[in-house]
C-alpha positions in Angstrom: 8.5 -48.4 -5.7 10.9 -50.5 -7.1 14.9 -50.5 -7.2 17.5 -50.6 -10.2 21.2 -50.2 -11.0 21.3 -46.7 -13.3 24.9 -45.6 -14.2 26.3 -47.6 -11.4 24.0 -46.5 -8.4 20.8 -47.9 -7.1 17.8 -45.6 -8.2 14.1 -45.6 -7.1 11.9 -46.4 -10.1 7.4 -46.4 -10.0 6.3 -49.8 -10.6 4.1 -49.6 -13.2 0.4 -50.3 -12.7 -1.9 -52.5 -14.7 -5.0 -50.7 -14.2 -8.9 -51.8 -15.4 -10.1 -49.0 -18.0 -12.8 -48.2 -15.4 -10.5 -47.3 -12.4 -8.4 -44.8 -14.7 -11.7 -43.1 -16.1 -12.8 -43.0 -12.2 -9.6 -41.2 -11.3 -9.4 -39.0 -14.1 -13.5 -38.2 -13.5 -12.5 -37.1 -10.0 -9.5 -34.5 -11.8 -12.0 -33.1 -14.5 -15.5 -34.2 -13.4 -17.5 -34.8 -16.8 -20.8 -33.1 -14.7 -18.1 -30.1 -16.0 -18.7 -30.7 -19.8 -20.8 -28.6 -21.8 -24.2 -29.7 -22.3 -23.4 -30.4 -26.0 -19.8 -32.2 -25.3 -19.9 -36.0 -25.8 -17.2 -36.9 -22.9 -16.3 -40.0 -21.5 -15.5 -43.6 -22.6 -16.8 -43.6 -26.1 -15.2 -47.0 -27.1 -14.4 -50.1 -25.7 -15.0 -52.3 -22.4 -14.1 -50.6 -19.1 -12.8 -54.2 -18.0 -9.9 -54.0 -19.9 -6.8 -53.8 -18.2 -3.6 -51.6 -19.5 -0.5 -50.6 -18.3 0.2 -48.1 -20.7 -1.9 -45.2 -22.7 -1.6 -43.2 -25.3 -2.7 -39.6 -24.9 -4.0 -37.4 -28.4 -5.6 -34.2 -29.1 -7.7 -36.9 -31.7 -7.9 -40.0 -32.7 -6.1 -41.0 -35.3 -4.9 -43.6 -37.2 -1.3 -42.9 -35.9 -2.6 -42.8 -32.4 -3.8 -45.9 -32.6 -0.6 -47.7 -34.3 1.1 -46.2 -31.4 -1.0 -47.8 -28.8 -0.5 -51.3 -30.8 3.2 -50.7 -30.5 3.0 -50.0 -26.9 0.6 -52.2 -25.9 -1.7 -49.8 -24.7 -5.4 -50.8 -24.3 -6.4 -46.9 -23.8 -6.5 -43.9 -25.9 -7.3 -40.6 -23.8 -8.4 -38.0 -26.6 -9.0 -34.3 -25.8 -11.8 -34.1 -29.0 -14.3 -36.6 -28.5 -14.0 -39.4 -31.7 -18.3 -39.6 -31.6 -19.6 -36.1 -32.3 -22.0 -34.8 -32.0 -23.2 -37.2 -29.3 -26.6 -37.4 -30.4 -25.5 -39.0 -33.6 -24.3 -42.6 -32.6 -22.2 -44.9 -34.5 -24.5 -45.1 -37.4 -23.1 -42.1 -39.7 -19.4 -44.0 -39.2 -18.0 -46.3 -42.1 -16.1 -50.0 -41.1 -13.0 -48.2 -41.9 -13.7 -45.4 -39.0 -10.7 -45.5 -36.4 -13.4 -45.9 -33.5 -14.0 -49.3 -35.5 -10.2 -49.5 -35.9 -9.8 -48.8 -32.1 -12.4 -51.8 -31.2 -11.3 -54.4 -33.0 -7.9 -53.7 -31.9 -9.1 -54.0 -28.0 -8.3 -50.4 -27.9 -10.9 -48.4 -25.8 -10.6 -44.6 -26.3 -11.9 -42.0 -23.4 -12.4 -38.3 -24.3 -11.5 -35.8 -22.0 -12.8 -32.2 -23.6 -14.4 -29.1 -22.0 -14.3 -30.8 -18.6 -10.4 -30.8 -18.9 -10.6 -27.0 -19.9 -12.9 -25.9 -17.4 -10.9 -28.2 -14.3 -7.3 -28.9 -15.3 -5.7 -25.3 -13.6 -2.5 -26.5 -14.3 -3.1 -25.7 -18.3 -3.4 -22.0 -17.5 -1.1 -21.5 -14.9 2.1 -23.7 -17.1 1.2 -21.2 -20.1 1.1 -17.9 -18.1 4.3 -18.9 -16.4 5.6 -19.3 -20.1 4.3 -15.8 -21.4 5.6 -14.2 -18.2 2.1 -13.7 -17.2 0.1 -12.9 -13.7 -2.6 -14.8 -14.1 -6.0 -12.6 -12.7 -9.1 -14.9 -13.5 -11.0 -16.9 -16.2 -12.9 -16.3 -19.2 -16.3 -16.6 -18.7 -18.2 -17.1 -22.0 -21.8 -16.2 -20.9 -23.7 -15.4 -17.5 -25.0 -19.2 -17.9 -21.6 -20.7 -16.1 -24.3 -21.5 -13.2 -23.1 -20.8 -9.2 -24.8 -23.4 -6.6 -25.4 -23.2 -3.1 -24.7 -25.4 -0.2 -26.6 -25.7 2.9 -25.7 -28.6 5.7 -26.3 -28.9 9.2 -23.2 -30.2 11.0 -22.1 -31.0 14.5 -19.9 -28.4 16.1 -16.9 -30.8 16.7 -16.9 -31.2 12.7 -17.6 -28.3 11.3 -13.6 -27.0 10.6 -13.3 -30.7 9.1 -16.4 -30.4 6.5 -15.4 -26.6 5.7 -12.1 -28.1 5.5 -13.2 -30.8 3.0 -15.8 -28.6 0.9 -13.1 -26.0 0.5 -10.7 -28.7 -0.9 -13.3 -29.9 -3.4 -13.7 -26.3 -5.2 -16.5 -24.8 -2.5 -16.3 -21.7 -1.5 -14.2 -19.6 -4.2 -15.5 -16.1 -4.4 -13.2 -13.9 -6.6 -9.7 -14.1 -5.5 -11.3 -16.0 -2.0 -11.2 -18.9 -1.3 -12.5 -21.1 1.8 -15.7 -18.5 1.9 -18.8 -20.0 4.4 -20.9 -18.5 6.6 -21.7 -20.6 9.9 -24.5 -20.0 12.2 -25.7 -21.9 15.3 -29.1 -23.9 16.0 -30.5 -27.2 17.1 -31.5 -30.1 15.0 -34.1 -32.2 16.2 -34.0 -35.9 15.4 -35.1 -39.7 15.9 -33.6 -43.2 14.3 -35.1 -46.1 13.9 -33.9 -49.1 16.0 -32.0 -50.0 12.5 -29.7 -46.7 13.3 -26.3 -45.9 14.7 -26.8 -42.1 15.4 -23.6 -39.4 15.6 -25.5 -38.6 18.7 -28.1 -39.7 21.1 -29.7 -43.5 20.8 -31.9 -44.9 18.5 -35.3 -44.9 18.8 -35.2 -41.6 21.6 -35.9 -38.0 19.8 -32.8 -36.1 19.9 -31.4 -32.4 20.5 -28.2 -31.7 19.0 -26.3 -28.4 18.7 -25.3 -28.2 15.0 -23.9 -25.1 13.0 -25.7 -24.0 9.7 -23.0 -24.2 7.2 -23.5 -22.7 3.6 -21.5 -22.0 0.8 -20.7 -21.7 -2.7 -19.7 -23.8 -6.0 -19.8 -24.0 -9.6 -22.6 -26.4 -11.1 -20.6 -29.1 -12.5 -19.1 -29.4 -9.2 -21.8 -31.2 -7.5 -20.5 -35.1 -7.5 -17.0 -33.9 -6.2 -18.3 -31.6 -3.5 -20.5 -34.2 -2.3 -18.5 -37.0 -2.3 -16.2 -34.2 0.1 -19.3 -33.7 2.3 -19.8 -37.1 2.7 -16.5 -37.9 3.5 -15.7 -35.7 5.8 -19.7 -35.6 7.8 -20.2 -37.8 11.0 -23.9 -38.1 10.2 -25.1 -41.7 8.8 -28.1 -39.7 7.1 -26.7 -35.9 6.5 -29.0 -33.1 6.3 -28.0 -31.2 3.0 -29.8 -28.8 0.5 -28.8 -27.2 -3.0 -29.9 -23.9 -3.9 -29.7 -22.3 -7.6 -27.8 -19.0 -7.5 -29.2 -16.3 -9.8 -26.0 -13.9 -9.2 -23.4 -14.3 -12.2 -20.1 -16.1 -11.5 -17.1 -13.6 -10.8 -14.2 -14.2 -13.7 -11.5 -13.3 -11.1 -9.3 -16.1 -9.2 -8.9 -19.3 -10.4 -11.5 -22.0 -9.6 -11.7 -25.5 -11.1 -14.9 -26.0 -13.1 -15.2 -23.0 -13.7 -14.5 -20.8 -16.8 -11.8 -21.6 -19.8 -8.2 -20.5 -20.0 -7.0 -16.9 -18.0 -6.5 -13.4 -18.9 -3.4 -12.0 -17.2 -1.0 -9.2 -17.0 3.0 -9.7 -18.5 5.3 -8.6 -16.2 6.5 -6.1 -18.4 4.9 -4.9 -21.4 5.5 -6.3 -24.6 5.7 -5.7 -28.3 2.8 -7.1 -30.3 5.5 -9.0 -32.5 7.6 -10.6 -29.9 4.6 -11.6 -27.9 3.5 -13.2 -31.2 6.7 -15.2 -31.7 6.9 -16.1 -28.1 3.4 -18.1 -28.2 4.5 -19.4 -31.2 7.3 -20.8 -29.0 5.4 -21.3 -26.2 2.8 -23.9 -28.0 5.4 -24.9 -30.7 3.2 -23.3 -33.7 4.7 -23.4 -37.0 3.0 -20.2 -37.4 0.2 -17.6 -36.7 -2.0 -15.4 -37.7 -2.3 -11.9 -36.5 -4.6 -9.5 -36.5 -3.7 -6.4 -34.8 -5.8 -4.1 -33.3 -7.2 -1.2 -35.9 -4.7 2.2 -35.1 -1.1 2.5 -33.4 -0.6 -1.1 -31.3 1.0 0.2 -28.2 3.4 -2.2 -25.6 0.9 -5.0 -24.5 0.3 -5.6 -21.2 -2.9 -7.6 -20.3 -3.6 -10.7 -22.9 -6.1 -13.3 -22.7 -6.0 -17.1 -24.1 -8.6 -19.9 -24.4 -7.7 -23.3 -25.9 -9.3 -24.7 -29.6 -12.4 -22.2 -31.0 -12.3 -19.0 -29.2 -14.6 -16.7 -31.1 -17.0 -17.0 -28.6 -14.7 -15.5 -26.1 -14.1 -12.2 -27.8 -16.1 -10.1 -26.0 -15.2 -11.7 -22.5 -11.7 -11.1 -23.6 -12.9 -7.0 -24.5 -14.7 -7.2 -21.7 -11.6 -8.4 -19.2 -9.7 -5.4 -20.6 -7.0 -7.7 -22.7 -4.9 -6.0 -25.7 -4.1 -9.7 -26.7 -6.5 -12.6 -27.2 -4.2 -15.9 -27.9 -6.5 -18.6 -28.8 -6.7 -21.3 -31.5 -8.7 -20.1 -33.9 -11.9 -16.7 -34.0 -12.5 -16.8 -37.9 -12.1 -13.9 -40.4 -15.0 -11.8 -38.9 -14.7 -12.0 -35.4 -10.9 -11.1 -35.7 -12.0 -8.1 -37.3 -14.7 -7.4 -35.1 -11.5 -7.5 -32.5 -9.8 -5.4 -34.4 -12.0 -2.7 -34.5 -12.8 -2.6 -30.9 -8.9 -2.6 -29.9 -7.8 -5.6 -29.3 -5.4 -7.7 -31.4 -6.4 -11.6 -32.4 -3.2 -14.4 -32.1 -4.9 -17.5 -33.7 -1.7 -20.3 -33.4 -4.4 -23.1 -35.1 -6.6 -25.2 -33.2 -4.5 -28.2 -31.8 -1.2 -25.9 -31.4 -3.7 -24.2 -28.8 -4.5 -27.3 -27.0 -1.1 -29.0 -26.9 -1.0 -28.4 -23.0 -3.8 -30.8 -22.7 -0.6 -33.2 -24.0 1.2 -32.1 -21.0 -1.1 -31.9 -17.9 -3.0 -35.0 -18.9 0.2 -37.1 -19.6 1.0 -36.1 -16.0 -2.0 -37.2 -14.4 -1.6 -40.6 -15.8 2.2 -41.0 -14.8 0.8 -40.0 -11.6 -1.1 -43.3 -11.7 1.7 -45.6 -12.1 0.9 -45.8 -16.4 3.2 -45.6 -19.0 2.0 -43.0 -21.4 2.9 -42.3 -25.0 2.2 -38.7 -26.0 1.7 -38.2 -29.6 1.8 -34.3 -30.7 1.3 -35.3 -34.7 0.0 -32.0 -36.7 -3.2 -32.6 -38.5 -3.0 -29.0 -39.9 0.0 -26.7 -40.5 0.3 -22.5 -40.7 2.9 -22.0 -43.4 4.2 -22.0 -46.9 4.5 -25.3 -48.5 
């Protein structure tokens, strides 16, 4: 921390940190692991070299032109997109024209991360800064299929470390069952062992076969976890070599609680019900939509109470939203048919567009950088607008 004279008094001001592309995407891979990403996301530094060294980023929902003016003005040599600029990822570069802004980006020494369904899935501080907004409890995630895939944990672990590992996994997103958190079962046994002259065992000597009381310790996580929770393990294990297996779990991943890497958005209760039209100009507020479009439920639309939101495209989420018991489903955009498909089954559609949905991902993610020692330039530039023109 440094020190300057602000309105006459001394204040404490962050140095600013000129950070190598590489350590910034390392940091913001341990935040929103890309493991998270959906299969068919194309996450991750897309352009440039991750030698590069900035002090100063420009965060985007896309990359744009403007964005990219901005981060010459600044002299920022990263752009951190939530929509990936190469998509689909199977594709390449070779369907882009010269004129393309990743080309634009490149030649400017620009490089340009994208940070998409891992952010959703990780970043809990998007759902939890948005129900505080609506005046929402928040109760659990959407879950868009039974494929969001569960994981088990097995490792063998001395007694005098066993709190520290639990401690450690629990930290990393292990062990969230529901509204539980910190969820292991412990049992005792011996492992049997011998090192190699080469070795510097935990316990015992090498070369002699060794008898150690160690407590079976298993437990939970979502898929995508897997590089953060191990990187816990082994952090926190005494072991040189650490005796470890993964397990698929066939059982379905419970929406409720809050879990990083798990599930998109929230569905919530208000803390006092609302009318269909305030609630509507309220997110309009809340995401600073220039409009919305509404479709309300088919019948009488009574006081709402429970609502449900997921960032960018949420048709898929329609029937998790049903399903969760929501009057409301605030999302970006469902399309003309699956609104009315809504409808008809009770539940009123909010669409506020696709970026106004996302502009949290602005937010959070500028945060995260600060929290690095950057300077970050947030650029909320409409590419579409709801409205008369």
């Amino acid at each position: 921390m440094a020190e300057r004279r602000v309105a006459g008094r001394k204040v404490r001001v962050r140095r600013q940190s000129r950070l190598p592309v590489s350590e910034i995407v390392r940091r913001l891979g341990e935040l929103a692991p890309e493991s998270t990403a959906e299969s068919w996301d194309n996450v991750g530094l897309l352009a440039g070299d991750p030698d590069w060294r900035t002090s100063a980023v420009v965060v985007s929902v896309d990359l744009t032109p403007e964005a990219i003016a901005a981060a010459k003005r600044s002299g920022a040599r990263l752009i951190v997109n939530h929509h990936p600029c190469i998509f689909p990822k199977s594709r390449g570069l070779s369907r882009f024209t010269p004129a393309s802004p990743v080309f634009e980006a490149a030649r400017a020494g620009i490089a340009v991360h994208a940070c998409h369904t891992n952010f959703d899935r990780c970043a809990l501080e998007v759902p939890r800064q948005i129900a505080k907004a609506l005046g929402a409890r928040i109760l659990g995630r959407m879950i868009e299929q039974p494929h969001e895939a569960l994981k088990k944990l097995v490792v063998f672990v001395p007694q005098s470390h066993a709190d520290a590992v639990h401690a450690a996994l629990s930290a990393a997103s292990a062990g969230h069952v529901g509204n539980y958190d910190s969820c292991a079962f412990l049992s005792p046994g011996e492992g049997r062992f011998r090192g190699s002259d080469s070795t510097r065992p935990f316990v015992g000597a090498p070369g002699r076969l060794e008898r150690a009381s160690e407590l079976r310790l298993e437990t939970v996580f979502p898929a995508g976890m897997e590089p953060v929770v191990l990187r816990a393990l082994r952090s926190a294990h005494p072991y040189e070599e650490i005796a470890y297996d993964i397990y698929p779990v066939e059982q379905r991943a419970s929406n409720e609680g809050m879990t990083p890497g798990l599930g998109y958005g929230f569905y919530g209760d208000l803390s006092r019900p609302a009318a269909l039209r305030d609630l509507v100009r309220k997110a309009g507020s809340v995401f600073e939509a220039s409009g919305a479009i509404l479709t309300p439920a088919a019948g009488a639309v009574r006081a709402v109470r429970r609502i449900g939101y997921t960032p960018g495209k949420g048709s898929s989420f329609v029937s998790a939203a049903i399903a969760a018991g929501c009057e409301v489903f605030i999302t970006g955009e469902v399309g003309y048919h699956d609104a009315l498909a809504a409808s008809r089954r009770g539940m009123s559609v909010i669409e506020l567009g696709h970026r106004e949905s996302e502009r949290f991902y602005l937010k959070v993610m500028s945060g995260w950088l600060r929290e690095m020692g950057l300077q970050v330039r947030e650029l909320n530039i409409p590419v579409q607008r709801i409205g008369s023109f």
